[in-house]
C-alpha positions, -999 to 999 in steps of 0.1 A, spaced: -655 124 754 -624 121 732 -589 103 733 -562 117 709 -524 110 706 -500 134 688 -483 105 671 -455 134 655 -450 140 693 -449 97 707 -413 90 716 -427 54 719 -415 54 751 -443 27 762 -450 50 795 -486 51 785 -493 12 775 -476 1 807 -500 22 831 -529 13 815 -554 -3 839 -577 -15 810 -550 -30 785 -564 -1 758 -531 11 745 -506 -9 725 -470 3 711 -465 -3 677 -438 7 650 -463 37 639 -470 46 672 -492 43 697 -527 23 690 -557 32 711 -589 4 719 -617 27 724 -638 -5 732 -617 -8 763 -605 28 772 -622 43 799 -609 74 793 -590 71 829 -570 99 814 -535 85 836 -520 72 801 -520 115 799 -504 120 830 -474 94 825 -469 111 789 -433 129 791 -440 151 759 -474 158 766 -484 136 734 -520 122 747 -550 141 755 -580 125 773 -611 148 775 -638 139 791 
């Protein structure tokens, strides 16, 4: 199981943070900022992604 953002790619849109049922991503200056603690690897954060940036694998 693996969660991975293409932080080159993030348009720090906040798509992914604001779908988040489990409060696991959060938009900073850099990027975006994963919680693997809280992640359930859900994968929708992937789905909402307009560039294709995330990739959930389960």
């Amino acid at each position: 199981m693996a969660w991975k953002i293409d932080n080159e790619k993030c348009l720090r849109c906040g798509a992914c943070v604001s779908v988040c049922p489990e409060l696991a991503l959060e938009l900073k200056e850099t990027g975006i900022v994963h919680d693997a603690k809280k992640c359930t690897l859900c994968g929708i954060c992937e789905k909402v992604c307009p560039v294709r940036a995330i990739e959930v694998k389960k």
